[in-house]
N, C-alpha and C positions, 0 to 999 in steps of 0.2 A: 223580724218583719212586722210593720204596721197589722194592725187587728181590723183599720180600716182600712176603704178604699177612699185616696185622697186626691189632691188635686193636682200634684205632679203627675201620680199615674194618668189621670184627665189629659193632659198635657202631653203628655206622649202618645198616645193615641192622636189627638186631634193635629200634631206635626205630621203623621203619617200622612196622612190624608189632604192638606190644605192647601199643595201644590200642585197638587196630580197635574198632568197636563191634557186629562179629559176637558176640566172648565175652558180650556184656549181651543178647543177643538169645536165647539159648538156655532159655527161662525154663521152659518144659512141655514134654512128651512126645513131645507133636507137634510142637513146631519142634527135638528132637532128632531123631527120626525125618529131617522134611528136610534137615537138618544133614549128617547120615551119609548121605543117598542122592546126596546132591553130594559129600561127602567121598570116599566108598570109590574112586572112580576116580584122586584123586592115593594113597591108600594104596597101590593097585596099580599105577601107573607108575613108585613106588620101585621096586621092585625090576628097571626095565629100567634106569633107571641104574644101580645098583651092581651087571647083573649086564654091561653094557658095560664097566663099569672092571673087572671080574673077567677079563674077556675078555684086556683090554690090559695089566692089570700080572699077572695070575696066568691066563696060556690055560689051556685042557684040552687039552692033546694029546701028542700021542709020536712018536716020542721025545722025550723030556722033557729040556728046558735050563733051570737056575735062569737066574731073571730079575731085576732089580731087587735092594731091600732085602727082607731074610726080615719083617723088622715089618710095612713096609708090603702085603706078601703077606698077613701073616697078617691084620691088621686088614682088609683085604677079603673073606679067606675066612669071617671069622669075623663079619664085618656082613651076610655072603649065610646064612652059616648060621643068626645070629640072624632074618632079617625072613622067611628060608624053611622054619625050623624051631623056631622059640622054644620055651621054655615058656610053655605057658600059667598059669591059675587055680588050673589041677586039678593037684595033683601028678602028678605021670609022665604030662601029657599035652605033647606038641608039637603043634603048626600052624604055618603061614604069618603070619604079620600081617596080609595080605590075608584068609585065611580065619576068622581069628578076629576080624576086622571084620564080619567076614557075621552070624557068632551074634552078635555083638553087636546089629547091627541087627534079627537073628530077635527076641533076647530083647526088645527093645520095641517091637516087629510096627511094624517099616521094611519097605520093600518091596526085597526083594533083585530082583527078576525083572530087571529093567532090566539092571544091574549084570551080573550073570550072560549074559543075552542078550549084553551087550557082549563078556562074554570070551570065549563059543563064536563068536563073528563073528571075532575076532581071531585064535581058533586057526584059524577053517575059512579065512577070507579075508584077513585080515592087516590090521595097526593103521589103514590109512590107508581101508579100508572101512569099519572098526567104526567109526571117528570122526565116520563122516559119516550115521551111525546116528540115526534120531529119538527114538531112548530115552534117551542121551546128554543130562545138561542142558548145559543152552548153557555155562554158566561152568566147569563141569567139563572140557567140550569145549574150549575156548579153554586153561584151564590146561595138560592131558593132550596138545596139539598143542604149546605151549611145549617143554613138556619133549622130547618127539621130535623136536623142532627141532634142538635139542642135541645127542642122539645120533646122527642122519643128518647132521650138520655134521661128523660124527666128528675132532672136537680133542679131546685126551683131558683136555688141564686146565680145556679150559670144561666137560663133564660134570662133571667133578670139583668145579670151581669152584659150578654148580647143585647138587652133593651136599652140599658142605661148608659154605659159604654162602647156597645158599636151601636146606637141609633142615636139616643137623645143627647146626650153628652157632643158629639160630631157632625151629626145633620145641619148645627145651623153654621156651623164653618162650611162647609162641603157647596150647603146653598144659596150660601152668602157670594163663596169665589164664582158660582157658577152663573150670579146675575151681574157679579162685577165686570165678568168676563164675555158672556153669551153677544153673540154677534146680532140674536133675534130681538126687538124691542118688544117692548109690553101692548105697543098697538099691533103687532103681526101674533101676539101668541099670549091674551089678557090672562086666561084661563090660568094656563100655566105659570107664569109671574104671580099671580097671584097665590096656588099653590105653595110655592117656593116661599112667598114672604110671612103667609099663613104659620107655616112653620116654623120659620127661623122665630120668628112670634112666641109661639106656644112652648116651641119645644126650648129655646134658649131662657125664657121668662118663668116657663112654670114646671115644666114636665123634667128637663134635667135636673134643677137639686132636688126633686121629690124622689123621681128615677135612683138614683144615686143614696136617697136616705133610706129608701125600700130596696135594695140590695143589701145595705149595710146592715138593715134589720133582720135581713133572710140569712146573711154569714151568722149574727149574732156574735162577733168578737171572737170567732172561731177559725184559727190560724188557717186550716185544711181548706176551709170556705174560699176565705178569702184569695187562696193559693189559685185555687180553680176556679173561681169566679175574673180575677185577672186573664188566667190561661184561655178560660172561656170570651173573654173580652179581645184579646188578642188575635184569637184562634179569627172572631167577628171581623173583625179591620184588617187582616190579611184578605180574608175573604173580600171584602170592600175595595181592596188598593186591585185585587188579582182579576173582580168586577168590571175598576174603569180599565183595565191594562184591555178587556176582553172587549167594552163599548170604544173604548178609543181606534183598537185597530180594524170592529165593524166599519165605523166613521170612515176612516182613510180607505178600507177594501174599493171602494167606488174609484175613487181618484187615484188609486195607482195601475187599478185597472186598464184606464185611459193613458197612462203615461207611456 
């Protein structure tokens, strides 16, 4: 077995994913609206894993000891600072990526409450009550519990391994088919196109082979790593296919209701 992770494994994951038939399914306003009320819960679970790999290759604390590679510090500093402070649309504005998910779904009257309910529960009582919340959709819930599986497993290259290979390595196929495909134009829903191409930007140009060389640096050529940081990858993108299987059939609930 390779001692790294390579680009065929790349490669199989991002087939899983690049046909789904969630992207065909987005065709009106209202199955974006649903779309995005399932979405914005993996939007905001990013940032507990990149801000756990923050933790572990770049801490906050003091006395202060360099750690690791200065690159692979700053490519974590600098992926917290993008998904915690971006640019937005508007010149000289910043947000969250999380919060600039929110206006996106305000701008095509999605229902934020749910979503927000969720994160005051998190702050007041902590993720593993919010989760068990009935505002939470189920497929959401099921994704959003994968991922903090991860993190409370605390190995630091299977997080990594779920960052690099089920986020940054797949995200820009995923939102690439989803704007090839989406039925809503960029004049009905600017926010959110905008979003989507933000990313496919960052994360296909700069953050996937960084993602990818900070994993390979966490296995350190160590077979077992690499074994589980795969399985850990895998375990992600099953999550992700079982995700759309879960927003696709919200989508259709409507209309066969009617039939």
């Amino acid at each position: 077995m390779s001692k790294k992770i390579n680009s065929d494994i790349i490669a199989s994951f991002k087939s899983q994913l690049e046909d789904h038939p969630i992207y065909d399914a987005v065709s009106t306003i209202e199955d974006l609206q649903c779309f995005m009320e399932h979405h914005i819960y993996s939007v905001w679970d990013f940032m507990s894993l990149i801000k756990y790999l923050q933790y572990t290759i770049a801490p906050t604390q003091y006395p202060w000891t360099p750690k690791g590679e200065g690159d692979v510090r700053r490519f974590i500093n600098e992926l917290v600072l993008e998904e915690e402070s971006d640019e937005t649309n508007i010149p000289g504005e910043y947000s969250s990526h999380f919060e600039l998910y929110h206006r996106a779904m305000e701008e095509i009257g999605a229902d934020t409450s749910a979503s927000k309910a969720f994160i005051e529960t998190v702050r007041v009582k902590g993720i593993d009550t919010a989760l068990e919340s009935h505002v939470v959709p189920k497929p959401s819930k099921m994704f959003t519990s994968t991922t903090f599986q991860f993190i409370q497993g605390d190995k630091s290259h299977q997080v990594a391994a779920a960052l690099a290979l089920g986020r940054e390595h797949i995200i820009p196929c995923m939102f690439r088919s989803i704007l090839e495909k989406i039925g809503v134009s960029e004049a009905q829903a600017p926010i959110f196109h905008y979003y989507l191409n933000r990313h496919i930007h960052l994360d296909e140009d700069f953050h996937a082979p960084l993602s990818l060389r900070l994993l390979n640096g966490l296995c350190n050529g160590d077979e077992k790593k690499v074994q589980e940081s795969i399985d850990a990858a895998q375990e992600a993108v099953i999550a992700r296919v079982k995700f759309w299987d879960g927003v696709l059939e919200a989508i259709k609930a409507p209309s066969e209701k009617t039939t």
